[in-house]
N, C-alpha and C positions, 0 to 999 in steps of 0.2 A: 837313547836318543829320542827325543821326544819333536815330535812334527807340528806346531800349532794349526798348520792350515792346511792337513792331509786328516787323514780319517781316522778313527779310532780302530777300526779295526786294521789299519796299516800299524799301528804303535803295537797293537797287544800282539801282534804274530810277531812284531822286530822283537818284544818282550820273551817270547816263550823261547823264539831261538837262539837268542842269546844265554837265554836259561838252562837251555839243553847243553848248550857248548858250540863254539864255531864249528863250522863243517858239520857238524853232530848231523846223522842219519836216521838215526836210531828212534825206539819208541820210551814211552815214561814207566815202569815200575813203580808200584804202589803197595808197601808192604801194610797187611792189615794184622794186627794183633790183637783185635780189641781193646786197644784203650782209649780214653776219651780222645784221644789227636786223630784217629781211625777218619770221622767224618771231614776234616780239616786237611786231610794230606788228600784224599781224595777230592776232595773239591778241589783243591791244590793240582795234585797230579791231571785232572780234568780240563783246568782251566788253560792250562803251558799245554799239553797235549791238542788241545783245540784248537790254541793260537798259532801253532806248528803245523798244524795238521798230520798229527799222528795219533796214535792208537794209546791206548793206557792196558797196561797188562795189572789187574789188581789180583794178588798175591797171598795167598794165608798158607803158614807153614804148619803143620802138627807134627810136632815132635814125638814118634817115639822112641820109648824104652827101650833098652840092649834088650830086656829080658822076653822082647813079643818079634815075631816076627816085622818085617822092613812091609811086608802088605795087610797085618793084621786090619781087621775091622774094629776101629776105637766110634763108635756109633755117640756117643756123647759130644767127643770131639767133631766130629764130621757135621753134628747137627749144628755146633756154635759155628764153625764154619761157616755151613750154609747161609745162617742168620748173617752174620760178621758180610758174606759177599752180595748177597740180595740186596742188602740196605745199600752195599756201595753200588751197587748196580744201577739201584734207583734214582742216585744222586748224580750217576755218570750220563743218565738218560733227561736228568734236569737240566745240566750242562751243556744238551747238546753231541757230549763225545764218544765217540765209540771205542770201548772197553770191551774188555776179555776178565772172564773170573777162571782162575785157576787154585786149586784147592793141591798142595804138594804132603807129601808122606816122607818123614828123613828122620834120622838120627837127630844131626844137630840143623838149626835155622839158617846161621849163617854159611854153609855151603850149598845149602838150596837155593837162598836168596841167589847168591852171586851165580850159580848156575842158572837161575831162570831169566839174569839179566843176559849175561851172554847168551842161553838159545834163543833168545826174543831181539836180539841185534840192538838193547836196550842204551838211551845214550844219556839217560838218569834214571837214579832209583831213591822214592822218598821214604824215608823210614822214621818212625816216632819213636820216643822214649819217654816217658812222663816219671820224674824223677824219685826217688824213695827216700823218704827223711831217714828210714830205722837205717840205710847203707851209709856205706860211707862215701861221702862227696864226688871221690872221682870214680867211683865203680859204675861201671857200662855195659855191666854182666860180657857176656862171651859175645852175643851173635854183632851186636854194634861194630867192635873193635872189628870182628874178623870181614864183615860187610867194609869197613872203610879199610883197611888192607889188601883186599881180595875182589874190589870192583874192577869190573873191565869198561867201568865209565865213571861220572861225575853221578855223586851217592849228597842228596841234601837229607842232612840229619835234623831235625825237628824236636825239640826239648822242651818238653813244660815243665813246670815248678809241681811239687806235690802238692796235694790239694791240702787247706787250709789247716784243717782239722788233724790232719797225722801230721804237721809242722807246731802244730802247738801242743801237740801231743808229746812228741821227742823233745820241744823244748823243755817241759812240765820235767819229764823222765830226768831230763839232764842238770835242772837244780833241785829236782830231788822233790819236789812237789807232785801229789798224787790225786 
C-alpha cells in the first residue's frame, strides 16, 4: 500500500512488516557465507529490520568435520568469520540498525541455521545462493532445501546467476571447445 500524501517513512515500516509476515514478532536472520550476495542480504536484512523495528541476528555457520571434535578450534575458519561478520557489522551500523554477530560451530549448516531462528524468536531468515554452472541446474546442495523445510518462519531465498566467466566456461566444455 503505498500512501502519496503520508511520509515515507510510514510506507517503508508498512514495507518491512509486511515482509516479515502479518502479526510477525519476530527479528530478521541474516545468513553470511561468503559469497558475493553476503553484502546485499545484509543491506537487505538491515533495511526490513529498521523499517520494523527490530533487531537483525547476522549468522555464519562453520561446519565441522565428524572426524574433530563439535568444539575444536578451526582458527582459519574462525578468522574468515570474523572478516565475513565485521564487514556486516559495518554495513548494519551504515543502516542505522542494530544487529547481533553470532559466529555458530555444528556439524551440518542447515540445522543450525533453523536453530538460531527459532532461539532468536526470528520471523524471517535471508539466505543466498549464487548459482554453479559445473552443477546441475536444480541442485541446492543440502543446507538450502533443509532451511526451507525446517523454518519456523517465512525464509526469503536469494539466487544469483554464476558469474560470467564459469558460464562460458561450461558452455565451451559442453560443445567440446577448449
Amino acid at each position: 500500500m503505498v500512501h502519496l500524501w503520508g511520509s515515507k517513512a510510514k510506507e517503508e515500516t508498512a514495507m518491512s512488516k509486511s515482509a516479515l509476515g502479518e502479526s510477525a514478532t519476530g527479528d530478521v536472520a541474516v545468513v553470511l557465507c561468503g559469497d558475493k550476495l553476503d553484502s546485499n542480504l545484509v543491506y537487505l536484512g538491515c533495511q526490513m529490520a529498521k523499517g520494523a523495528k527490530r533487531k537483525v541476528h547476522l549468522v555464519h555457520v562453520i561446519e565441522v568435520p565428524r572426524a574433530l571434535p563439535l568444539k575444536a578450534v578451526l582458527t582459519e575458519e574462525s578468522e574468515r568469520a570474523d572478516r565475513l561478520l565485521t564487514g556486516a557489522l559495518s554495513i548494519a551500523e551504515k543502516v542505522g540498525c542494530l544487529a547481533v554477530a553470532e559466529v555458530v560451530q555444528a556439524r551440518d549448516a542447515g540445522p543450525a541455521i533453523v536453530d538460531e531462528a527459532r532461539d532468536h524468536n526470528c520471523a524471517l531468515i535471508l539466505i543466498g545462493l549464487v548459482r554453479n554452472c559445473q552443477k546441475a541446474q536444480y541442485d541446492l546442495g543440502k543446507t538450502v532445501p533443509y532451511v526451507l523445510s525446517n523454518a519456523p518462519c517465512r525464509v526469503w531465498l536469494v539466487q544469483d546467476p554464476a558469474n560470467q566467466s564459469q558460464s562460458q566456461q561450461t558452455q565451451q566444455q559442453t560443445v567440446g571447445v577448449h
